[in-house]
Structures are given as C-alpha cells and as structure tokens.
C-alpha positions in Angstrom: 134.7 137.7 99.0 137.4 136.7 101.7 136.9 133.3 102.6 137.0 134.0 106.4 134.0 136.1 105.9 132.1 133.4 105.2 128.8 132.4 108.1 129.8 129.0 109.5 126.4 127.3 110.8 126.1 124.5 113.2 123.0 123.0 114.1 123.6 120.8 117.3 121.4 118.5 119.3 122.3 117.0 122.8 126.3 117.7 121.4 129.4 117.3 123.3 132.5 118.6 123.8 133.5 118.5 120.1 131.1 121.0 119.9 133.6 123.4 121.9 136.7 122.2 120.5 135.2 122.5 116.8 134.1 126.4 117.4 137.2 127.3 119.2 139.8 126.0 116.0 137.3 128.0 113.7 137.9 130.8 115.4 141.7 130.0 115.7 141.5 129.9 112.2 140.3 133.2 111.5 136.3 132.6 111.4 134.4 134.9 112.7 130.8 134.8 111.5 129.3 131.5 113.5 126.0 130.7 114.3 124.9 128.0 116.4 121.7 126.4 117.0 120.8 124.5 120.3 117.7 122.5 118.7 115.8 121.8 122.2 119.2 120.0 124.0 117.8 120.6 127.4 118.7 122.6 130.2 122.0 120.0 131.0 123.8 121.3 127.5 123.2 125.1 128.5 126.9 125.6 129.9 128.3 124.1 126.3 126.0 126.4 124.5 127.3 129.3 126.8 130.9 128.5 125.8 129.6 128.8 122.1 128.4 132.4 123.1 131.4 133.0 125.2 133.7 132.6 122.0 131.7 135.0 120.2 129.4 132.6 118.2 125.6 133.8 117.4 123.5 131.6 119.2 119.8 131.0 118.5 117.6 128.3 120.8 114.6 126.0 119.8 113.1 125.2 123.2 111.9 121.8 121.9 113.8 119.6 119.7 112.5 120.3 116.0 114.8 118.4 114.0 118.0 119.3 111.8 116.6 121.1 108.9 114.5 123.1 111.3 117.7 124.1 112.8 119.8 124.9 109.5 116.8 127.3 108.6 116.5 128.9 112.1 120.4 129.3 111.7 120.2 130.7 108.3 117.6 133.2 109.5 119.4 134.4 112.1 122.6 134.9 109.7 120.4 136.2 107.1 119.3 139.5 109.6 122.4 140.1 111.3 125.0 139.7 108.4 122.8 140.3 104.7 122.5 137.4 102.2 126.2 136.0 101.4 127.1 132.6 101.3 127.2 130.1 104.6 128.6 126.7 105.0 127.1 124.0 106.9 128.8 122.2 109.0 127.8 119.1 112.0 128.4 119.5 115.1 129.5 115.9 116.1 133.2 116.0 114.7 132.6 114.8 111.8 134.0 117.8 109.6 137.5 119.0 110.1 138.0 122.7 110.5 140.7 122.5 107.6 138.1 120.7 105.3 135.3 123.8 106.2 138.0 126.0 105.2 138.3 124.3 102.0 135.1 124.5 101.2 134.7 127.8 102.3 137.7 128.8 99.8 135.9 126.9 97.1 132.5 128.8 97.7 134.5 132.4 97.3 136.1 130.7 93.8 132.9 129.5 92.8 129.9 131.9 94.5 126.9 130.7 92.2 127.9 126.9 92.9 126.5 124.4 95.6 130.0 122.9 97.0 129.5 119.7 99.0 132.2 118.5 101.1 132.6 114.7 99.5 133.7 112.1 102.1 135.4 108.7 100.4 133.2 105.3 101.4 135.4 103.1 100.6 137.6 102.9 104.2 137.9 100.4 106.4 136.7 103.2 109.0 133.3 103.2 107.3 130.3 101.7 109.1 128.5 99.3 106.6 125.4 100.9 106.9 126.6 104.4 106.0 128.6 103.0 103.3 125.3 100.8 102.0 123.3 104.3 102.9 125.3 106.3 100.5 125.9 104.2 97.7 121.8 103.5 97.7 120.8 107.6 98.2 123.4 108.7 95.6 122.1 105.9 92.6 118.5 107.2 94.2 119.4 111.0 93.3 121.6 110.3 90.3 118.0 108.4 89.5 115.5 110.9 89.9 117.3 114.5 89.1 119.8 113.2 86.7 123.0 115.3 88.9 125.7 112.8 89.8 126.6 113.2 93.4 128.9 110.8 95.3 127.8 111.9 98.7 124.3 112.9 98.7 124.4 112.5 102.9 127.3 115.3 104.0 126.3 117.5 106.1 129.2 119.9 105.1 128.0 122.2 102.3 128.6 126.0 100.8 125.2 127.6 100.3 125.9 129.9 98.0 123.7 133.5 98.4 122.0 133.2 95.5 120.2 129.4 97.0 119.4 131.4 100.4 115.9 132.0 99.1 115.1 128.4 98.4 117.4 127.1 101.7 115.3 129.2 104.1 111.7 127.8 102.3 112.4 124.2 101.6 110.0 121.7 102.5 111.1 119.6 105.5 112.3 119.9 109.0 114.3 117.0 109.7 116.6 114.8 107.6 114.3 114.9 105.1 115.4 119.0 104.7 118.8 118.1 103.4 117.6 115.8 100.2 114.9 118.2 99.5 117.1 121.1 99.0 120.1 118.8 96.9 117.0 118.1 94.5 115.9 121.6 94.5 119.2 122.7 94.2 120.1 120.8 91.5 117.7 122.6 89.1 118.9 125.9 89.9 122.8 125.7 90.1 125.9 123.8 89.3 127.5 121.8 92.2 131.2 121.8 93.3 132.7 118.9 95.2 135.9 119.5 97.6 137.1 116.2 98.7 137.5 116.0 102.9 138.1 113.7 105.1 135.9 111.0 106.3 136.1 111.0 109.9 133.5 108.3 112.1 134.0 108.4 115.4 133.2 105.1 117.6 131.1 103.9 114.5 129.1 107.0 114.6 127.5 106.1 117.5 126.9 110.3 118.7 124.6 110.1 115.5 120.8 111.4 115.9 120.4 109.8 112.7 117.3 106.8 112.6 118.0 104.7 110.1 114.2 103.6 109.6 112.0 106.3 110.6 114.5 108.8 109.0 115.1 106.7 105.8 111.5 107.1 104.9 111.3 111.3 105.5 115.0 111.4 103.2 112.9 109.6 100.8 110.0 111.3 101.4 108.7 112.9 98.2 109.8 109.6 95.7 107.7 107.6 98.8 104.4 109.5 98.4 105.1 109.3 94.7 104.9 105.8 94.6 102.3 105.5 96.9 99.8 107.6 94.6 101.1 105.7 91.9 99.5 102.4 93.6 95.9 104.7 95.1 95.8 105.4 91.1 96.6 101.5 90.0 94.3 100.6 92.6 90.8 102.9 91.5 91.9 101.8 87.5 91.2 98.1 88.5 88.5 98.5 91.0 86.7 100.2 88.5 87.7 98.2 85.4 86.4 95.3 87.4 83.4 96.7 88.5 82.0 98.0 85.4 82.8 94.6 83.1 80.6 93.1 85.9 77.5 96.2 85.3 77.8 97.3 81.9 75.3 95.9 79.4 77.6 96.1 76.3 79.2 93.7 73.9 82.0 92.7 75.0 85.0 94.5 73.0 82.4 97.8 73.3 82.6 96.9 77.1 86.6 96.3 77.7 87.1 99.7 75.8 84.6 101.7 77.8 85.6 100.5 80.9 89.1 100.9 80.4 89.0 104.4 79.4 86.3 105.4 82.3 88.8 103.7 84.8 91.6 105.0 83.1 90.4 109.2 83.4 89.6 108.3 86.5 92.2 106.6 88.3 94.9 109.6 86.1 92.5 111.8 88.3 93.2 110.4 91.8 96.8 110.3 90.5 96.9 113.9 89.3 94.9 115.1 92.5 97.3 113.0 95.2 100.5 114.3 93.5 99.7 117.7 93.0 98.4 117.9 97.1 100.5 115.1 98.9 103.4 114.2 96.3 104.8 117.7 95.3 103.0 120.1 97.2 101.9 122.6 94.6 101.2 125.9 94.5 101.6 126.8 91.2 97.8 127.2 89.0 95.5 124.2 88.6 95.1 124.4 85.1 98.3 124.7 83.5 99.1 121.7 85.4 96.4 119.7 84.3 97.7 120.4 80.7 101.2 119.6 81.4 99.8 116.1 83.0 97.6 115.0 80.2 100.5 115.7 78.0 102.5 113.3 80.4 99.9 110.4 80.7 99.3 110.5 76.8 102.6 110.4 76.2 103.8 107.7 79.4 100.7 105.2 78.1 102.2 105.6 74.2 105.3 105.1 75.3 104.6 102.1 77.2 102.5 100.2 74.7 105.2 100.8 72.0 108.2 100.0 73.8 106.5 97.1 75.6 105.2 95.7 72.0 109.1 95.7 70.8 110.5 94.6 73.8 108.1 91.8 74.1 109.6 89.7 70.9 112.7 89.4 73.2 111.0 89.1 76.3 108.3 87.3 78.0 105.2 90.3 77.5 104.8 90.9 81.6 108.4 91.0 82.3 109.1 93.5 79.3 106.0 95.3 80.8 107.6 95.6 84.3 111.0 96.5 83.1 109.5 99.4 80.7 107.1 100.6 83.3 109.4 100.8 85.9 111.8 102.8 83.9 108.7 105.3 82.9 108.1 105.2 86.7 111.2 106.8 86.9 111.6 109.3 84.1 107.2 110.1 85.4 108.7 111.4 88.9 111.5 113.6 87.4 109.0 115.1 84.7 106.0 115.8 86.5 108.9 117.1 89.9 110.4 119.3 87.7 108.0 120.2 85.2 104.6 119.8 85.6 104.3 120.4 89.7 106.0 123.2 90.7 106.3 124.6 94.6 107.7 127.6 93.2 
C-alpha cells in the first residue's frame, strides 16, 4: 500500500492554529485521507475546524467534550465507513508531531502492515519538561512491568494502527487518556511493535497540553489501580474474618488457626475473584472457565509464596523476604490473570 494512502487522524480539543498549519503541510505532502475530530471545542473554534473542512479533511464533531480516546474512536469510525479497514496513523493536534515524522511512520506501517509502529520521542533533551521526562520513564518501567513488551515511549500520541488492530482500536475500553494505555496493553498481545524515532518537539513547556497530571494519571493507570485495590478488599475480608472466627470458634487452638485460615482464605480469593472479573478486567468471557483458571492461579501464587519466602527468609529478615516475594507475585498475578484468566475478548 502507498504510503500517502494511508488515513491521517487528528483528534483536537480547544486547538489552535497549528491545527491549520499541521493539515495544510500533510496535504502539501501528498496526504489525502484526513480525518479530524472537533471533541466538543465550542462554537469559538468552528472557523479552524471549517478550514480543516475547507482543505479537504473529513470532519466529524462531538458536541460535548468526551475526551481523547473518545475522539480517536469516533475518528476511526468515520474512516472505517468512508475508506474500508486499512491502516491509520494517529497523530496530536498541538504540534507536537512533525509532518516529516508522520510520514515516517506512515512509510514504516506500509513496510511493516501487521506491526503497531509508535513514533519514539528521545527524553533525554534539555527541551524536556521534568515531569514528562519523570512521566515516561515511570509508565514505560510500568508497561515493560505488567505486559512484558519493552517500549520507550509508552505516552506518544503518534502511532500506525495497522488494519488488522482496527477491531480492537474501535472497542477498547476507555474514553480518555486512559484509551491510549489500554490499547498498547491490548495491543501487545496481538502484534509485534515497530518504533520510528521522531522528533521531540515541546512547545512553551507543553503548556497547550489537556493532559492532567493527577486525575489523568490515575485513568492511564486505571486497570493496574483497580487491581490493586481488590487486591487490598480481598486482604481486608481474609483478616477480618481470620480475626473474627479465632475470637467465635470453639476449637483447639491449631484445629482453630487452620479452619479459620482456610474459611477466610476461600473467602476473601472470592471477593478477589468476583472484584476482578467485574471491576478489574471487565470480563465477558464464561464464569466457569474462569474460576478454574483462578484457582489454578491462587494455588499456585500461595505455593509459590510460602516456598520462595521459606528460602529467602535464611538471607532475609522473614517479613521483608515476604514483602519483596509478594510484591513480585503481585506483579507476575496482574499479567496472568489480564492475559490469561480474564478475558474481554
């Protein structure tokens, strides 16, 4: 496929006149496939968005502001019906991504058409804002954590969908920030990724950024959040009820430790299973192949633990070998039961 060919999509919020200038070198270059989304700018932005359509641009219009991922998916819908499945490539409306880096990635998305290409910025200038720098380095050890996929720029909004991720780009959960971490993760199960070095271009310290580093922090990390949130509503029932029935149970007392650690155990595994097949992962796939899949997991994470803590512990002080080993099976838990045991799909 030529390169040129390839759907250029631009979700833009309250932009400004890079918006313009960006559209009119892509089609100085040769692009002709653009689509861009005005995600609820107001009636003020309607003349830029009219110069969008005036240079030939598909436009498409979200009367309220529904965040980015919203955008990329009303974008890729509208590309989708008017031009067929083929690859797109993302790109930010804010002048962040050069129109000779989109064209590299576009030429790298033709070369490589079953490949995720990401447009990889470099951190380490002096143009950098520290919290973008601090932002990356923590999301990418994050990702490189939890799907196993190195990826130096986990953040860039510049990326080649290739036509055979269309499916899972126009049904990924999320419709902010959070969209664009949800489908790398995704993504990463189903196809290899391509990075094409570009520019790093921030403006006036990124200041024309939507981006909230809080509020918007926690939906990016949305999923591994509720994770470890369950994770604590389980730890919680297992020692409320561990308490309770030492304190009720007329037993000995070794019959009484074992039965009340096993009661609270099944029972706090089922809060955890319940929370992270409903509010973790989202599941839709069937309840009882599931439930096998996550007994095989907490049989094997509670063996685990007790022999790796038991050798670590003649090195170790026992609670801080228990820390360090659970904390790894925390993480090695979200990737197995994310890719393995809940499905969305």
């Amino acid at each position: 496929m030529d390169s040129l060919e390839t759907v250029i999509i631009i979700p833009a919020f309250r932009p400004d006149r890079k918006l313009t200038c960006l559209i009119q070198e892509l089609v100085e270059a040769g692009f002709r496939r653009i689509v861009v989304v005005d995600d609820g700018s107001g009636e003020e932005y309607e003349e830029l968005f009219g110069q969008a359509q005036a240079f030939g641009c598909l436009t498409a219009r979200h009367e309220k502001n529904r965040g980015k991922g919203a955008a990329l998916k009303t974008a890729l819908a509208a590309a989708v019906s008017k031009w067929g499945g083929q690859g797109c490539i993302t790109a930010d409306a804010d002048g962040q991504h050069l129109v000779k880096d989109i064209q590299r990635v576009a030429e790298a998305l033709a070369q490589e058409p079953d490949a995720l290409v990401l447009g990889v910025r470099n951190f380490d200038g002096e143009n950098v804002p520290p919290r973008s720098r601090f932002g990356n380095r923590v999301t990418s050890v994050f990702f490189r954590l939890i799907s196993g996929v190195a990826c130096p720029d986990t953040q860039t909004g510049l990326r080649g969908i290739p036509a055979n991720l269309l499916d899972l780009a126009l049904t990924e959960e999320g419709e902010r920030y959070e969209y664009e971490m949800n489908f790398l993760m995704d993504a990463a199960k189903k196809v290899p990724f391509r990075m094409v070095s570009i520019e790093t271009v921030y403006e006036e310290k990124n200041r024309a950024s939507h981006f909230r580093p809080v509020a918007d922090s926690l939906r990016v990390y949305g999923r591994f959040v509720r994770f470890g949130l369950a994770s604590l509503a389980g730890s919680a029932v297992d020692c409320l009820l561990f308490e309770i029935l030492t304190l009720v149970l007329a037993l000995g007392e070794t019959e009484k430790i074992v039965l009340s650690t096993a009661i609270a155990r099944i029972c706090s595994g089922s809060v955890n299973f319940f929370l992270n097949r409903h509010f973790s992962f989202k599941s839709r796939m069937p309840v009882g192949r599931e439930i096998f899949r996550y007994l095989l997991l907490f049989t094997g994470q509670m063996t685990a633990s007790a022999v790796f803590v038991s050798l670590l512990a003649h090195l170790l002080p026992a609670l801080l070998a228990k820390v360090i080993v659970d904390t790894i099976l925390f993480f090695i838990s979200f990737r197995i039961q994310k890719n393995w045991v809940f499905l969305s799909d």
